[in-house]
C-alpha positions as CSV (number, residue, x, y, z in Angstrom):
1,X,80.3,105.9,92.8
2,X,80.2,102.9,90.8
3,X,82.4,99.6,90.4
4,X,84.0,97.0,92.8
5,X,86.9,95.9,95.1
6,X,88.7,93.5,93.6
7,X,92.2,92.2,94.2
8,X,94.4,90.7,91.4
9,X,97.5,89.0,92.2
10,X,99.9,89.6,89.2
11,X,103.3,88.3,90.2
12,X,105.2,86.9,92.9
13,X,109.3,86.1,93.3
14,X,109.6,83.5,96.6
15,X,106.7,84.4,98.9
16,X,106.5,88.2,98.1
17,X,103.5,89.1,96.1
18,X,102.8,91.6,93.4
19,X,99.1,93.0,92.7
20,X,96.5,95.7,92.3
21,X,93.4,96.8,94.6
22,X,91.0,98.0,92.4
23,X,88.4,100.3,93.9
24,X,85.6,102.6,92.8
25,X,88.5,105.7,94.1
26,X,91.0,104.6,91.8
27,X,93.8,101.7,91.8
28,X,96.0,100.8,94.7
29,X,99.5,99.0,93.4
30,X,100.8,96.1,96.0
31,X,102.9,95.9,97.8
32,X,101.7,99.2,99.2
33,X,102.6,102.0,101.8
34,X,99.6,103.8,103.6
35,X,100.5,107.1,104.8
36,X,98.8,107.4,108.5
37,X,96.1,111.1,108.3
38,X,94.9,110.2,111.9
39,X,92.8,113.5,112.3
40,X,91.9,113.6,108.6
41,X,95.5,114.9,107.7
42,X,99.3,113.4,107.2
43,X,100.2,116.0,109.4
44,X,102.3,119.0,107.7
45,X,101.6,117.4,104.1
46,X,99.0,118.5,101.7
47,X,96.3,115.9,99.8
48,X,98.5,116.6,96.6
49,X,101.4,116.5,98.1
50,X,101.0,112.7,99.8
51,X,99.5,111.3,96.4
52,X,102.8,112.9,94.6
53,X,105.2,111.2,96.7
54,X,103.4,107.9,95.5
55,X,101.0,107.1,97.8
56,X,97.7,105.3,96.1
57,X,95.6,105.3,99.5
58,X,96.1,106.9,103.1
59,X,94.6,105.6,106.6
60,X,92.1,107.3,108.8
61,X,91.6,106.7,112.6
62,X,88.1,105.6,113.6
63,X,89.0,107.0,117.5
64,X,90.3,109.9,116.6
65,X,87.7,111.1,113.9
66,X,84.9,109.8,116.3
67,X,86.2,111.8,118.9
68,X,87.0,114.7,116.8
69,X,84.9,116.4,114.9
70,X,82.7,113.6,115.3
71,X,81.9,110.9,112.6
72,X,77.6,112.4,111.9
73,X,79.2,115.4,111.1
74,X,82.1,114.8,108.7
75,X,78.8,112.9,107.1
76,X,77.2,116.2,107.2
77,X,79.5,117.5,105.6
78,X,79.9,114.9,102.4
79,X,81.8,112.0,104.0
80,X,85.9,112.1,104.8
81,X,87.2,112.3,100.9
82,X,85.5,115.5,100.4
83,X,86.5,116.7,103.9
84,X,89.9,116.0,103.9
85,X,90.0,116.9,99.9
86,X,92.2,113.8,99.3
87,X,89.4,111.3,96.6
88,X,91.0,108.7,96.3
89,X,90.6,105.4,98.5
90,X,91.0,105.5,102.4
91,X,91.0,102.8,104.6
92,X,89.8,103.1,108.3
93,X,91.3,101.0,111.2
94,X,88.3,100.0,113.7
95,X,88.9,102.3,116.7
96,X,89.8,99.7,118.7
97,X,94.1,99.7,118.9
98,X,93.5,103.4,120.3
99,X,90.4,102.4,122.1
100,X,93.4,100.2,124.1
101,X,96.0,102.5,124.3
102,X,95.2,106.3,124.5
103,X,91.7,105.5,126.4
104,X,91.1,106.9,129.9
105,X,89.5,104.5,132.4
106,X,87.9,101.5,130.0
107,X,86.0,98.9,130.7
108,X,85.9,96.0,128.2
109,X,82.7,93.3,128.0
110,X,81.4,91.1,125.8
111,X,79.3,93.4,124.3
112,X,82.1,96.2,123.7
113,X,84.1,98.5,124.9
114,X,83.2,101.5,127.2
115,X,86.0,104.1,127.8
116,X,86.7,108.0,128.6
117,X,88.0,110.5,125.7
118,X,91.6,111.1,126.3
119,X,90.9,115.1,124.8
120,X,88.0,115.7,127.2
121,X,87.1,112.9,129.2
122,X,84.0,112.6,127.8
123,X,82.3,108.6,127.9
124,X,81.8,106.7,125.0
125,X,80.7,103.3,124.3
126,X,82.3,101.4,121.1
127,X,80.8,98.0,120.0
128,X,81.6,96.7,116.5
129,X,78.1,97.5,115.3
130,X,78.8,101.0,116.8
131,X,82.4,100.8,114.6
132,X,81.1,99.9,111.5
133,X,78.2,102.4,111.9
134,X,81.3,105.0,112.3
135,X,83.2,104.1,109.9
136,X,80.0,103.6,106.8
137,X,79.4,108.0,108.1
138,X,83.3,108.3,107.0
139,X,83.3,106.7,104.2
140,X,85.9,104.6,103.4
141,X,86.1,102.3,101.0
142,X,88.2,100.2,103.0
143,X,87.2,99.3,106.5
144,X,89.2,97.2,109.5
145,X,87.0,94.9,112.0
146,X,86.5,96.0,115.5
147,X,89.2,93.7,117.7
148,X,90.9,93.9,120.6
149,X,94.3,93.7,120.6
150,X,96.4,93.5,123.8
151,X,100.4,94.7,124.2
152,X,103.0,91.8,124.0
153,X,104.8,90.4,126.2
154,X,101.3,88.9,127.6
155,X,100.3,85.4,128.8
156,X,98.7,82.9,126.6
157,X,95.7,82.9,128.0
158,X,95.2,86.5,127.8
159,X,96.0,86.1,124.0
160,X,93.5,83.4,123.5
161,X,90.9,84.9,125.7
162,X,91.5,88.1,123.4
163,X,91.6,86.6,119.9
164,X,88.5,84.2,120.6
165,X,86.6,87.7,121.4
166,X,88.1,89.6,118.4
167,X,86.5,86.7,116.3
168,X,83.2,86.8,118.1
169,X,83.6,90.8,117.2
170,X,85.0,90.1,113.8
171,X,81.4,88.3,113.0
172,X,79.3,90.6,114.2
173,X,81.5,93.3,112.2
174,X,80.6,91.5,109.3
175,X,77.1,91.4,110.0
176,X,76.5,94.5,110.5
177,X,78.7,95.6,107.6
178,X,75.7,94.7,105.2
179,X,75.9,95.2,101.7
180,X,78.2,97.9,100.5
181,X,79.2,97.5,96.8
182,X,82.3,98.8,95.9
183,X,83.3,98.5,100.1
184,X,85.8,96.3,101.3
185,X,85.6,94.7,104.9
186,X,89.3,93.3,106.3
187,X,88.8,90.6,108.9
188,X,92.0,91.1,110.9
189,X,93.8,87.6,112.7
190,X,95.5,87.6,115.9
191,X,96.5,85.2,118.4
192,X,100.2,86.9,119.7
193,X,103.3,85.1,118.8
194,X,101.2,81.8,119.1
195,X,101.1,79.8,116.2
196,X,98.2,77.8,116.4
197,X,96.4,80.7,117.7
198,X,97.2,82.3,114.7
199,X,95.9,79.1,112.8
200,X,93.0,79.2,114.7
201,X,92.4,83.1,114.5
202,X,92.7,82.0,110.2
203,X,90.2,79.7,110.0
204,X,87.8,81.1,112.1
205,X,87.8,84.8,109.8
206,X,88.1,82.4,106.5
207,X,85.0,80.8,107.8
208,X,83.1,84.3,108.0
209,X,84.8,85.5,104.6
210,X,86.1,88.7,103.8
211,X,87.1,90.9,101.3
212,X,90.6,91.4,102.7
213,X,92.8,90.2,105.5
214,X,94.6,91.7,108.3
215,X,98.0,90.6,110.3
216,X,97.3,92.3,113.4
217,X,98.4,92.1,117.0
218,X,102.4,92.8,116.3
219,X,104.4,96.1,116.3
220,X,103.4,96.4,119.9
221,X,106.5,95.6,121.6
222,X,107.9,92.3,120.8
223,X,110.6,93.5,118.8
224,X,111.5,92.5,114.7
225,X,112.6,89.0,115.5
226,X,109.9,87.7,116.9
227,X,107.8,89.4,114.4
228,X,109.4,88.0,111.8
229,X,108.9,84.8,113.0
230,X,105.2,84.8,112.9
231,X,105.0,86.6,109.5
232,X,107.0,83.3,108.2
233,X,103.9,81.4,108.7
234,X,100.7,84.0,109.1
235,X,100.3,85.3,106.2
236,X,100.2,82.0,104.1
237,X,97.2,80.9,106.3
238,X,95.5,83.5,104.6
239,X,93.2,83.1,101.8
240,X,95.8,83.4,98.5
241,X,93.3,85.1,96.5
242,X,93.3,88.6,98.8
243,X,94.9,91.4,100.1
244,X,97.1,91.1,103.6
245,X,97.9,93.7,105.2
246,X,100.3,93.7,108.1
247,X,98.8,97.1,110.7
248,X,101.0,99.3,112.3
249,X,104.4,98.6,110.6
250,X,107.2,100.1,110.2
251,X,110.5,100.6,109.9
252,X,112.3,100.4,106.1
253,X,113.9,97.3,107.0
254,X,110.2,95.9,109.2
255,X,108.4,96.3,105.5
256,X,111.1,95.3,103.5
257,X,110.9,91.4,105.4
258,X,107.0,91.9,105.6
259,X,107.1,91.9,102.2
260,X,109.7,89.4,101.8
261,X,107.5,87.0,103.6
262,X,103.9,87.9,101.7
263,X,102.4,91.2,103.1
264,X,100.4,93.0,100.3
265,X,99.7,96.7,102.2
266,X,100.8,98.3,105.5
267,X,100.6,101.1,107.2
268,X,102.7,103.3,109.8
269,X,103.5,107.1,111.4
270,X,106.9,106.8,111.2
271,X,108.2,108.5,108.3
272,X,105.7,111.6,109.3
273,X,106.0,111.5,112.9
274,X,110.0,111.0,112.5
275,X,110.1,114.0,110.0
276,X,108.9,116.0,112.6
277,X,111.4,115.2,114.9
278,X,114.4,115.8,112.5
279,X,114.9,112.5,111.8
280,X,115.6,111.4,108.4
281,X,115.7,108.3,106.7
282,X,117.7,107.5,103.3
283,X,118.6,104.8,101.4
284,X,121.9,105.1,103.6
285,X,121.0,104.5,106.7
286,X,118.8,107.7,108.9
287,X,120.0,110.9,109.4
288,X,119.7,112.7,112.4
289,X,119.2,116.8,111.0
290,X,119.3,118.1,114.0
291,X,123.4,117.3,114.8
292,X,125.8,120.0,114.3
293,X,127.7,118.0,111.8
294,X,125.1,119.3,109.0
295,X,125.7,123.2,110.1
296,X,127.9,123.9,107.3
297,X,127.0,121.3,105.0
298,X,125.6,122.4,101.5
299,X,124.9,119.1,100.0
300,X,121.6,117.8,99.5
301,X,119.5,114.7,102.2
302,X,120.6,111.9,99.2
303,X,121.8,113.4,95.9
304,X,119.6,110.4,94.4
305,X,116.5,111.8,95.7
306,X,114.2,113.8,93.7
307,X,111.7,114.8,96.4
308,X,111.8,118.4,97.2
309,X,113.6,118.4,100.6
310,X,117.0,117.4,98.5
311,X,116.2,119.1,94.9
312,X,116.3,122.3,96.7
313,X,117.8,122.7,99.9
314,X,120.8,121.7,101.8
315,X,121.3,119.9,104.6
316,X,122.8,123.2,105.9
317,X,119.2,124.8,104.9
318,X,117.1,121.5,106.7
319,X,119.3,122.3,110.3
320,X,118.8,125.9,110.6
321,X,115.0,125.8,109.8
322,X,114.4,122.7,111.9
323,X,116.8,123.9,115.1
324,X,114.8,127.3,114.1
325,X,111.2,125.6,114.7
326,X,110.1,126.7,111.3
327,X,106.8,124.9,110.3
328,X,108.5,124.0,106.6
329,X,111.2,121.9,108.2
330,X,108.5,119.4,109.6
331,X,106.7,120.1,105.3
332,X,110.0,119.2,103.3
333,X,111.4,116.4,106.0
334,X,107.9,114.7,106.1
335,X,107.9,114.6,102.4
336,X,111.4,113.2,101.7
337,X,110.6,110.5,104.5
338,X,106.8,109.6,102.6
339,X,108.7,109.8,99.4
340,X,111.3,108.0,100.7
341,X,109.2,104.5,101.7
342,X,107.4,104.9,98.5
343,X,110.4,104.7,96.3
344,X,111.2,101.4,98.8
345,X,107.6,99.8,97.8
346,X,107.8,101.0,93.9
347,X,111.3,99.6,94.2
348,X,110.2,96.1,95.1
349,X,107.4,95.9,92.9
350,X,109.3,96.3,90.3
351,X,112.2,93.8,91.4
352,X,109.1,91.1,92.2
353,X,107.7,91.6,88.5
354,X,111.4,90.9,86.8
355,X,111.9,87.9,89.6
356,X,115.0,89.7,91.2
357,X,113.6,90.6,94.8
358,X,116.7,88.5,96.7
359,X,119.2,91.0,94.7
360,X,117.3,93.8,95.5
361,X,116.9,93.5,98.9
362,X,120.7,92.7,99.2
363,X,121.3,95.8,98.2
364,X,118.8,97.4,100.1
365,X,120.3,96.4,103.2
366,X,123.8,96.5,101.8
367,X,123.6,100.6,100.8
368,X,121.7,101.3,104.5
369,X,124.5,99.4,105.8
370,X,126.9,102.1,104.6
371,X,125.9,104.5,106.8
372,X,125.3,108.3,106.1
373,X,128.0,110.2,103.6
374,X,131.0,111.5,105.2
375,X,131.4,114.7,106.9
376,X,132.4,117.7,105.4
């Protein structure tokens, strides 16, 4: 595998941003949508199938691929593209986020992080050299810093205690990162809701240097408002000249404002893990597939839709198979949702290239306003 990462920025309209990744793998158009393949999957989806919805890159899970079938052996066994059959780029988040919230008993130190397996209570012992050593057996061509990053509400000096040891991490990440041509490394920035934290969280990962940087620490409870409030000043303390990706989010109308405010890539299991559930999201609002109201009803999801889920099957169809438990309700609702946030990111690059991302995203907001079509 030959070539570089490199990140050009090729438009912006306000502070949204327009660009391209460019990796070894193949391109990665920005603002862009990760699908989440935690186990080396999107669930129900196949490789072809996520890349035709529109996806340039999926995420992998450190934790869960460490865990599960174990990170030597997916090496064994060529490295995660080849295992998962998907070759274009992946990026890998550090371990840590799950290390913090699906861990059994932990215990966290200076030098790392010591916890029990939630699948068999096994003990394992995560340091960022330990991280990147992981994450260099998978493979990817984009990989996240190992940081802690503690649920909101919490008090400031739990924030600050946290951030000042995700940079001490974020350091050593990068140190033992080494030299991996055509590899990426994303320092990721927290500090809370703080704002000078967040300055300070900046300059300290600017200082080390990295090839991309992370908005992490939000999407963990403190609701969109407050979110919004720190991505009106995080992401411009971040280096101009590369990638920002904002971890963990979200909803259409969370990426929508990310992007608004100057995040380049994000990532989240909501349209998967929602299509599973029979929840359905359209340019009209979401649409729950599981009420009675769609019994009877032979129209399609969105009639502008050209995913599969609405070119050939009702809504009619989508209820019985999903109130049925059949596995391809959880394949064609996954697949609308996917193709569904896609269409959102392909529809603001394109409104950020002609300068007309304001008008777009009225209308964005105005259609999901609407609410879903009327009953039959």
């Amino acid at each position: 595998m030959t070539g570089r990462f490199e990140f050009k920025l090729l438009g912006r309209d306000g502070a949204a941003r327009v660009g391209k990744i460019a990796t070894p793998r193949g391109d990665i158009a920005t603002p862009a949508f990760m699908p989440v393949g935690t186990a080396g999957t999107v669930k129900a989806m196949l490789p072809e199938s996520v890349r035709a919805t529109g996806a340039d890159i999926v995420l992998g899970n450190t934790y869960h691929l460490m865990l599960r079938p174990g990170a030597e052996r997916v090496a064994r066994l060529g490295g995660l593209h080849r295992f998962m059959n998907w070759e274009r780029p992946i990026l890998t988040d550090s371990g840590g986020f799950q290390v913090m919230s699906l861990a059994g008993l932990r215990k966290l130190t200076e030098e790392g992080v010591t916890f029990k397996s939630h699948i068999d209570g096994a003990r394992h012992h995560l340091t960022p050299e330990r991280s990147m050593e992981i994450q260099r057996l998978l493979g990817s061509d984009i990989v996240m810093c190992f940081d802690e990053c503690p649920a909101l509400p919490a008090d400031r000096g739990r924030i600050e205690e946290s951030m000042r040891l995700s940079m001490r991490w974020a350091a050593r990440s990068r140190d033992a990162f080494g030299d991996r041509p055509g590899h990426a490394l994303f320092g990721i920035q927290q500090g809370g809701l703080e704002r000078d934290l967040r300055e300070e969280s900046a300059e300290a990962l600017k200082a080390i240097g990295f090839e991309g940087y992370a908005i992490g620490g939000l999407a963990v409870g403190e609701g969109q408002a407050a979110m919004f409030d720190v991505l009106d000043h995080a992401p411009g303390m971040l280096p101009e000249d590369r990638p920002r990706y904002l971890m963990g989010v979200g909803k259409p109308d969370d990426i929508v404002g990310a992007v608004k405010r100057g995040v380049d890539m994000m990532d989240c299991v909501l349209p998967s893990r929602s299509g599973r559930t029979g929840q359905v999201f359209t340019r009209r609002g979401v649409v729950n597939i599981k009420n009675a109201r769609h019994a009877d009803d032979p129209r399609p999801l969105d009639e502008a839709c050209i995913c599969p889920a609405c070119r050939g099957y009702s809504r009619a169809y989508l209820h019985h198979v999903f109130r049925s438990k059949e596995i391809i309700a959880s394949m064609l609702l996954t697949w609308h949702n996917l193709h569904y946030f896609q269409e959102i990111m392909a529809g603001m690059r394109g409104a950020i290239v002609e300068a007309r991302f304001e008008a777009w995203e009225a209308e964005f907001h105005a259609t999901r306003a609407l609410g879903d079509i009327e009953r039959i």
